[in-house]
C-alpha positions as CSV (number, residue, x, y, z in Angstrom):
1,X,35.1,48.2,226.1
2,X,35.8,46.2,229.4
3,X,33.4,44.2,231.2
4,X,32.4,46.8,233.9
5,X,33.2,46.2,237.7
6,X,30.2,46.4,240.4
7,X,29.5,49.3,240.7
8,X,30.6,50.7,237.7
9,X,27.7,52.5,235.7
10,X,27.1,50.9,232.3
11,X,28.0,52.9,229.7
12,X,30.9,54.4,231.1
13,X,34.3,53.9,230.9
14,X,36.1,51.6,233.7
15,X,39.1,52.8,235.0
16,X,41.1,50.1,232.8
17,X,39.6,52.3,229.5
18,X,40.1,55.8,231.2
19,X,43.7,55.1,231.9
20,X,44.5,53.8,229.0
21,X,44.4,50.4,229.0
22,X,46.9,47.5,228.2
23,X,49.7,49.7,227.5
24,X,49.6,51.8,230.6
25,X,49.6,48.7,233.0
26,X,52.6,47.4,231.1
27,X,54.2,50.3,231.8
28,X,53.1,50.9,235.2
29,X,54.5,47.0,236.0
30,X,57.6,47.6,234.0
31,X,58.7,51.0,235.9
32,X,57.7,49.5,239.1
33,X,59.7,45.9,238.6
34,X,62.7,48.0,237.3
35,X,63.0,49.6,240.6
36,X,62.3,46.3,242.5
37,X,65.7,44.9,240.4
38,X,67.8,47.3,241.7
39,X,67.2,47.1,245.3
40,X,68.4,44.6,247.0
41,X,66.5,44.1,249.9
42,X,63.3,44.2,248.2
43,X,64.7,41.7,245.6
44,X,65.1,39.5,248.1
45,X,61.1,39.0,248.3
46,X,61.4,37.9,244.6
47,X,62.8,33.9,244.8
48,X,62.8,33.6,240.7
49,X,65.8,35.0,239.0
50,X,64.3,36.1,235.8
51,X,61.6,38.8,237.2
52,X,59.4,38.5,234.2
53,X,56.6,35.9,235.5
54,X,55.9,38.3,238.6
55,X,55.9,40.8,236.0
56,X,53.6,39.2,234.3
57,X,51.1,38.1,237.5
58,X,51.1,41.7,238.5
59,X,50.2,43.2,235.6
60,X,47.4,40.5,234.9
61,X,46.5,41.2,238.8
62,X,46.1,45.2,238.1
63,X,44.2,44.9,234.9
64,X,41.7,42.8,236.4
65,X,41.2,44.5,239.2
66,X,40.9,47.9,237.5
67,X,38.2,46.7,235.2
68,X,39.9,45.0,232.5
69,X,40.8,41.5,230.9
70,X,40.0,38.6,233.5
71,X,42.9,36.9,232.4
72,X,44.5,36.4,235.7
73,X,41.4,34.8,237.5
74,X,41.3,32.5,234.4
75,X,44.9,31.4,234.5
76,X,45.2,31.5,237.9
77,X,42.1,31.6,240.2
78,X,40.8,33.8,243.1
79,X,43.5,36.4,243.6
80,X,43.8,35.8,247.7
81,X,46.2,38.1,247.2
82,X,47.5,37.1,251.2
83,X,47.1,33.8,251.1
84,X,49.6,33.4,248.1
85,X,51.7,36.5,249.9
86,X,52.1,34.5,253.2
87,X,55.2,32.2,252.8
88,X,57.0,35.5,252.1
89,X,58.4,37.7,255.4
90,X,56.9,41.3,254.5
91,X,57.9,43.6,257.0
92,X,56.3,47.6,257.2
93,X,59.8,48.1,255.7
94,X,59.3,46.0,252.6
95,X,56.1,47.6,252.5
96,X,57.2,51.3,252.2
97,X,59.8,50.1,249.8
98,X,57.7,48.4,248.1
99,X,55.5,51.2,247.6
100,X,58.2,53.9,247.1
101,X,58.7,52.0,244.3
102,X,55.3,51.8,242.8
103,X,54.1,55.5,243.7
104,X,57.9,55.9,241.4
105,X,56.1,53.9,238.7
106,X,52.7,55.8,239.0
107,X,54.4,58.7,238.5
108,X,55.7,57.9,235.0
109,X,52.0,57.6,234.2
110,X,50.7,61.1,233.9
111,X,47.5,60.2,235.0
112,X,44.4,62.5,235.7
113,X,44.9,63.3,239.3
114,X,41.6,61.7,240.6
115,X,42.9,58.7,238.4
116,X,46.2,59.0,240.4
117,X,44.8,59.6,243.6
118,X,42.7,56.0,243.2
119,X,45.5,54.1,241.7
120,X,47.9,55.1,244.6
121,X,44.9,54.7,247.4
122,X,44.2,51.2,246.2
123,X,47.9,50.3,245.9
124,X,48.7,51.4,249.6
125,X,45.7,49.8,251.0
126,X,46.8,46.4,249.2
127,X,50.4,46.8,250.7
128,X,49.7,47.5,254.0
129,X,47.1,44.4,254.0
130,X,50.2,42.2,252.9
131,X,52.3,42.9,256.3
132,X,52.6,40.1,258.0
133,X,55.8,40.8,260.4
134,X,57.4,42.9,262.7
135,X,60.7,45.0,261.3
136,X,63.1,43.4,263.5
């Protein structure tokens, strides 16, 4: 079992566990980064050509944060999720994209609907804290 996050009562599952693990994040970041290839405005936000690495980042990102491997702290440090956001123009446009997009994703999840409730909560929360622009 995961390490479990503060707050997280030991003994129980963390959310990482209850949802399945590895292999539902994978999917989740898969789903949501096929949608992200094929539109081109949010593509845009992406400067590498091969999408896997942010792929990769996200997933790491998700796992951690949901109670599983620490992997991405240890490969990469403190998330500061808008620090590293901030050389990239996200506009409340971007952001409902972005989110149409992973809410898509979620859905291919089947997840318990207070599971799915949590995971799109969080995930809204986190986009609308990486704004940092006016639509124009």
């Amino acid at each position: 079992m995961s390490e479990q996050p503060q707050g997280q009562p030991a003994g129980e599952p963390t959310f990482y566990d209850r949802v399945g693990g590895h292999e539902t994040f994978v999917k989740l970041v898969a789903e949501f980064y096929r949608g992200v290839a094929s539109d081109e405005a949010l593509r845009a936000l992406y400067p590498e050509e091969d999408l896997g690495p942010a792929e990769e980042r996200l997933r790491m990102f998700l796992e951690q944060y949901w109670g599983g491997p620490k992997t991405y702290s240890e490969q990469r440090g403190h998330p500061r999720l808008r620090m590293r956001h901030m050389p990239f123009t996200v506009t409340p446009t971007q952001r409902d994209r972005w989110l149409a997009h992973m809410n898509a994703a979620i859905g291919t999840l089947h997840l318990a609907p207070m599971d799915e409730e949590l995971m799109r909560g969080y995930l809204a929360h986190a986009a609308n804290f990486m704004v940092n622009a006016h639509d124009e």
